[in-house]
DOLO-929270 format. One line per field, with one value per residue (C-alpha): residue number from 0; residue in one letter; x, y, z. Coordinates in pm, 1 decimal, always signed. Last residue first. Example, Ala and Ser with C-alpha at 12.3 -4.5 7.8 and 13.67 -1.06 7.14 Angstrom:
! residues 2
nr	[1,0]
rest	[S,A]
x	[+1367.0,+1230.0]
y	[-106.0,-450.0]
z	[+714.0,+780.0]
//
This chain:
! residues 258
nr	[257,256,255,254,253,252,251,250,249,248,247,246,245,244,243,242,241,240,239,238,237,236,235,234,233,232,231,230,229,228,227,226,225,224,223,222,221,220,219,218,217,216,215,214,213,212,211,210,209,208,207,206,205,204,203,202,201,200,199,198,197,196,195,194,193,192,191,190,189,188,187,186,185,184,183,182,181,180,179,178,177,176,175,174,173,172,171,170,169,168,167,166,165,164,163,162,161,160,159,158,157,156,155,154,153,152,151,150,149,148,147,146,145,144,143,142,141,140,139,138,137,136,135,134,133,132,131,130,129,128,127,126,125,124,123,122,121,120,119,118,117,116,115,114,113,112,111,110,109,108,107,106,105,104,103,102,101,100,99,98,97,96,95,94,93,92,91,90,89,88,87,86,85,84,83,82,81,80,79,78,77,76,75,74,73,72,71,70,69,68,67,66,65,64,63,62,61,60,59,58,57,56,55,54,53,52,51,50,49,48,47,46,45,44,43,42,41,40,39,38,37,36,35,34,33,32,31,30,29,28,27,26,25,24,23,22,21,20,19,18,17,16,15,14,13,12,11,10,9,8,7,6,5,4,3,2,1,0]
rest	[X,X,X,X,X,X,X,X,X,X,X,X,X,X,X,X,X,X,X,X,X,X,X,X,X,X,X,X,X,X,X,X,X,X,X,X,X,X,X,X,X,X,X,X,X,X,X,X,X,X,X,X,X,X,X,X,X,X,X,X,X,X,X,X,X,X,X,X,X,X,X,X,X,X,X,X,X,X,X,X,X,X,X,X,X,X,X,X,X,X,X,X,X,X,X,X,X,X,X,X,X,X,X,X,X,X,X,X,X,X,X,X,X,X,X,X,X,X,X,X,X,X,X,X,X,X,X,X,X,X,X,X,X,X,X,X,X,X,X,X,X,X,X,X,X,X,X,X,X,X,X,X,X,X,X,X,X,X,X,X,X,X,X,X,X,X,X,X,X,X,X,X,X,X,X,X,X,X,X,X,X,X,X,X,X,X,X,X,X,X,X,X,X,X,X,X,X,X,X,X,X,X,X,X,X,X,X,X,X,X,X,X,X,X,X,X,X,X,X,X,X,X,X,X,X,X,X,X,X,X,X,X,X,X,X,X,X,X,X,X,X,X,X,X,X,X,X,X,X,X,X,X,X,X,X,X,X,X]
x	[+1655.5,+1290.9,+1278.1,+1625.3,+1505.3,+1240.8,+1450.0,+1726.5,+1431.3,+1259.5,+1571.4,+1684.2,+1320.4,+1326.8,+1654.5,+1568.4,+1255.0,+1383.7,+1659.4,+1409.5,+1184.4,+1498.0,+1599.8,+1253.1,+1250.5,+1445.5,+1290.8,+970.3,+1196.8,+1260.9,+1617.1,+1780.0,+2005.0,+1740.4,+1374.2,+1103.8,+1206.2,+1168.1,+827.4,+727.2,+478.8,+657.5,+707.5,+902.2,+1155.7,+878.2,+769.6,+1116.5,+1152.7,+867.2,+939.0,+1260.2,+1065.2,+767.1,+1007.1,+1155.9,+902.7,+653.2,+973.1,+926.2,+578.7,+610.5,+872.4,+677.9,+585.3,+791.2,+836.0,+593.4,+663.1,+372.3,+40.9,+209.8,+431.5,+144.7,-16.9,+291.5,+376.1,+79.9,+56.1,+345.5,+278.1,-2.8,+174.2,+411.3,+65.8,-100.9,+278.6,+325.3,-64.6,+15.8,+306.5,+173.5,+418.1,+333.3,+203.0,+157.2,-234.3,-92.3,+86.4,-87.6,-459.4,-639.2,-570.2,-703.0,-496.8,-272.4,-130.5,+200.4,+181.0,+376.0,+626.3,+684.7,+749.3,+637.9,+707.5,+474.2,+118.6,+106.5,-232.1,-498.6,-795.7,-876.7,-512.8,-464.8,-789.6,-620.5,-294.8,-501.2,-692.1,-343.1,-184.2,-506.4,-368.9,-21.7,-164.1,-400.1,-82.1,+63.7,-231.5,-173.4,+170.9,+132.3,-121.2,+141.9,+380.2,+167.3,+3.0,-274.2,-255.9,-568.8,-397.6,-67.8,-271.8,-451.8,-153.2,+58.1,-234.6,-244.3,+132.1,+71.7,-136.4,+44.6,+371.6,+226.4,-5.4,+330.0,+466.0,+166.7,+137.7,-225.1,-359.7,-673.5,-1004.7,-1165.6,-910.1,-1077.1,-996.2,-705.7,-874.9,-1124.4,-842.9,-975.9,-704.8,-404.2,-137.0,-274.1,-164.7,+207.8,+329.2,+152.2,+289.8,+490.2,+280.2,-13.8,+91.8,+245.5,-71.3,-269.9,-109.2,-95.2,-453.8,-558.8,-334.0,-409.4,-797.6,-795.3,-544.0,-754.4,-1094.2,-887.2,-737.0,-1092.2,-1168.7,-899.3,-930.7,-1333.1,-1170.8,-1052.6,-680.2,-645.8,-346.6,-570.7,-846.0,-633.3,-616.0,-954.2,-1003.1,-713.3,-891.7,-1172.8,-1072.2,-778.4,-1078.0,-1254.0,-978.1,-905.1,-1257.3,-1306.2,-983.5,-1123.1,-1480.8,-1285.2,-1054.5,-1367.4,-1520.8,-1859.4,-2034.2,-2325.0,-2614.6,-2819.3,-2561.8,-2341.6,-2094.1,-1727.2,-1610.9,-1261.6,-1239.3,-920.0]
y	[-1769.7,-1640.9,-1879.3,-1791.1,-1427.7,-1466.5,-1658.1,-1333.5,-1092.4,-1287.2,-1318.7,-936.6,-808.9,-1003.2,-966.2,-592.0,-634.6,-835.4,-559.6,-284.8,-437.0,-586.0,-175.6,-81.0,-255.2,-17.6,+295.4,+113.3,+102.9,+492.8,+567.1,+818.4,+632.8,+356.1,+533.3,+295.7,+311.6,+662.2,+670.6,+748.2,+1002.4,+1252.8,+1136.1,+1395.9,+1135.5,+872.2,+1022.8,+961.6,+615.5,+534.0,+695.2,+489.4,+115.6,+198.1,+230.9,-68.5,-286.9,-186.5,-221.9,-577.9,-590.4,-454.3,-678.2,-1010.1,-1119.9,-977.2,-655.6,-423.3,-77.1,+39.4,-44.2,-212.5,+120.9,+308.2,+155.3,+192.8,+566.9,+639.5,+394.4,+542.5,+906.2,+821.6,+677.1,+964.9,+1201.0,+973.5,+975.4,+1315.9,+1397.1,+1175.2,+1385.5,+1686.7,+1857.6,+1973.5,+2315.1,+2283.0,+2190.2,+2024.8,+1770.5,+1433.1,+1582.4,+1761.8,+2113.2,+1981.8,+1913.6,+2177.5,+2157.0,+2292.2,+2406.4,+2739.0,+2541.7,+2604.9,+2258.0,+2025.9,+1648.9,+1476.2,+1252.4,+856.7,+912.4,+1197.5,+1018.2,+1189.3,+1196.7,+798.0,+734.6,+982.8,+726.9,+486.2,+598.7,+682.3,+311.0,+158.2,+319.2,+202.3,-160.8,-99.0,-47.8,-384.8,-627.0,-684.1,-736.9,-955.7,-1142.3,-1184.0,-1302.9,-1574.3,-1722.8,-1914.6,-2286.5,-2239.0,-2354.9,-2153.1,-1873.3,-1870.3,-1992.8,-1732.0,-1472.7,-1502.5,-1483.4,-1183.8,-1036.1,-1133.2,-1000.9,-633.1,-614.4,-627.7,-388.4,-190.8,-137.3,-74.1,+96.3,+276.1,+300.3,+86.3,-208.8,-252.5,-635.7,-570.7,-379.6,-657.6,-799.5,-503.1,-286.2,-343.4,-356.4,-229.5,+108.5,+128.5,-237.4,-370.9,-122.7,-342.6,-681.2,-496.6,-313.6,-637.8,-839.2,-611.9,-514.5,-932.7,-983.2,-674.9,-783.9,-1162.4,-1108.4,-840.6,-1012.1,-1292.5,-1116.5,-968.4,-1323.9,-1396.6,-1081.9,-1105.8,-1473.4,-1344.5,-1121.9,-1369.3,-1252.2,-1175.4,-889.7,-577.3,-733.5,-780.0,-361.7,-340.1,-584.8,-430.5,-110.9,-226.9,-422.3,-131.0,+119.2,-106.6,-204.7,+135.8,+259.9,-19.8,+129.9,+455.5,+373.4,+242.3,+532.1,+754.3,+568.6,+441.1,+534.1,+317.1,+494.3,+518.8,+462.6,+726.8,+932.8,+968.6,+973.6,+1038.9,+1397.9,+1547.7]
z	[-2803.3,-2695.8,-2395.0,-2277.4,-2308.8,-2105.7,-1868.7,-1839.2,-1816.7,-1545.9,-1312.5,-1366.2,-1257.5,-1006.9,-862.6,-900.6,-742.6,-450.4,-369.9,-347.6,-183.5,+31.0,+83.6,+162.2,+492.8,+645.2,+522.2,+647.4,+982.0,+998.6,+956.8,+1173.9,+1292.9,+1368.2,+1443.9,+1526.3,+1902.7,+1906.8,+1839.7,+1478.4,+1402.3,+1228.8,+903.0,+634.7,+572.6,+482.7,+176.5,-11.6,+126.5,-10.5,-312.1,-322.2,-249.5,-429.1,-749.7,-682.9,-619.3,-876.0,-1166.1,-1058.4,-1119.3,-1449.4,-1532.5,-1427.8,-1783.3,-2044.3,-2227.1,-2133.7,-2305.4,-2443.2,-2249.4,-1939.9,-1950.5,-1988.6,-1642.9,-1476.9,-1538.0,-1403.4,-1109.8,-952.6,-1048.3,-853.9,-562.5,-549.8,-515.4,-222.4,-45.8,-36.7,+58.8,+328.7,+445.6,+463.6,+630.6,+1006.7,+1140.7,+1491.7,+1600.2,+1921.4,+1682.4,+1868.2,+1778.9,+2030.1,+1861.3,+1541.2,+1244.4,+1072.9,+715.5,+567.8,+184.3,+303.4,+470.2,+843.9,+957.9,+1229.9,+1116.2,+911.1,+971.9,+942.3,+1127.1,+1102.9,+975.3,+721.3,+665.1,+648.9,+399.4,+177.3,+199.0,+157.6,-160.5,-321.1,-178.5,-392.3,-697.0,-619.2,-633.8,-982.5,-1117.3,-1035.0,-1030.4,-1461.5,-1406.0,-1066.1,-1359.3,-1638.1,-1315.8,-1223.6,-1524.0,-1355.0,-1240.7,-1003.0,-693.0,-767.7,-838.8,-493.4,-319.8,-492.7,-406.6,-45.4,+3.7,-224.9,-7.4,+357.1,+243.3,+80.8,+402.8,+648.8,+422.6,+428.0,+792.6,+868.9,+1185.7,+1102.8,+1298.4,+1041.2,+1105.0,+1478.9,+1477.7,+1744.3,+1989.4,+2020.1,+2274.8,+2504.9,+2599.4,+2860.1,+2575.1,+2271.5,+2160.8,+2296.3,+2403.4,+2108.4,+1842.6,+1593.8,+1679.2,+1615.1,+1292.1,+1107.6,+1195.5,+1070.8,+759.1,+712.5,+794.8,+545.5,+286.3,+317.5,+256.1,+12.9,-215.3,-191.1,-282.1,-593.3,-685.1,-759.4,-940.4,-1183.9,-1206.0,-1336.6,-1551.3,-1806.0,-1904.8,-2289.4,-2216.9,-2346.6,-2147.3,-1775.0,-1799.9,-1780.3,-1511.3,-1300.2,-1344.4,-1199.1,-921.1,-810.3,-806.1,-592.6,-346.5,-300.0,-224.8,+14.0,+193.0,+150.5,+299.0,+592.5,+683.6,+702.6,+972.8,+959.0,+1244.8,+1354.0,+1522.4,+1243.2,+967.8,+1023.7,+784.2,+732.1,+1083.5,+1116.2,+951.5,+958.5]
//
């Protein structure tokens, strides 16, 4: 757990920060790269990039704010809320508010939509492996106490006492490069039509989400329905809209080819 990545005289810049910029670089370039083999200008590439940025930090925000007001920010300075670099990012909330963000964007430029959300997709679960790093540095979104020999301990003043807890983050960084793995060679090899390697995004995030977050053991009570954590929850429409998708743009690009 390190918090603090470095200081800039006597500014510290927090480690959860630099990872997040990290994430949206790597996800720039290699979202470039891949927009070549496809004959996609980079420039709309890095255009739709800045957007993406935009609405997913707003929207993550929003999402985690609203979720944990009574609990984190009630009673503190309303500045509180625009302190991203010391963590507190719902990605489901950020997922709605990017691509919000990049509809208008592509909408207002006329791009190919769905060719693009193919070309964005990999370079997505890349980003979520640089957050999810970015989230044990800085000891949030942690696991349940376990005695596992891979189990890892955070500082005695941390929420787990110091107890042995799963690794949860590291979970979730390694599903999420399988993730973008197994997308970026099936853009290579095995894309089919525009939109399908988005689609197959959704779903996949949506069960290894799911997977990761049964080891979480930071949720309050309240978060917790049956036993069902609510990004759990909300992965069942992810799911559900990605296989829609996915069914919706295969059927029309077949309609186009007959």
């Amino acid at each position: 757990m390190h918090p603090i990545a470095f200081n800039l005289g006597s500014y510290p810049v927090h480690s959860y920060g630099v990872m997040m910029a990290l994430a949206f670089l790597a996800g720039l370039v290699t979202a470039t790269r891949r927009a070549r083999l496809v004959n996609v200008h980079a420039d709309i590439i890095a255009d739709v990039t800045l957007w993406l940025m935009v609405g997913g930090i707003v929207g993550a925000r929003v999402v985690y704010v609203t979720t944990y007001w009574k609990t984190q920010f009630a009673g503190q300075p309303l500045s509180e809320i625009f302190m991203v670099q010391h963590g507190g990012l719902v990605y489901y909330g950020g997922l709605i508010g990017s691509s919000l963000a990049g509809l208008a964007y592509l909408a207002w430029k006329k791009a190919p939509v769905w060719k693009i959300a193919d070309i964005l997709a990999p370079s997505i679960a890349l980003g979520s492996v640089f957050g999810r790093i970015g989230c044990l540095l800085n000891g949030c979104c942690y696991g349940y106490a376990c005695s596992v020999p891979w189990a890892i301990h955070f500082p005695a003043d941390h929420e787990t006492g110091g107890a042995a807890v799963h690794p949860t983050e590291i979970y979730d960084a390694l599903l999420n490069l399988i993730l973008y793995l197994g997308l970026a060679w099936l853009f290579r090899h095995r894309r089919k039509f525009d939109g399908q390697i988005f689609a197959i995004y959704l779903m996949v995030y949506a069960i290894f989400r799911s997977i990761a977050e049964s080891f979480r053991g930071d949720y309050p009570a309240d978060h917790i329905h049956d036993g069902i954590t609510s990004a759990q929850l909300l992965s069942i429409p992810m799911f559900a809209v990605g296989l829609g998708l996915y069914v919706v743009l295969a059927r029309r690009a077949g309609l186009k080819r007959g």
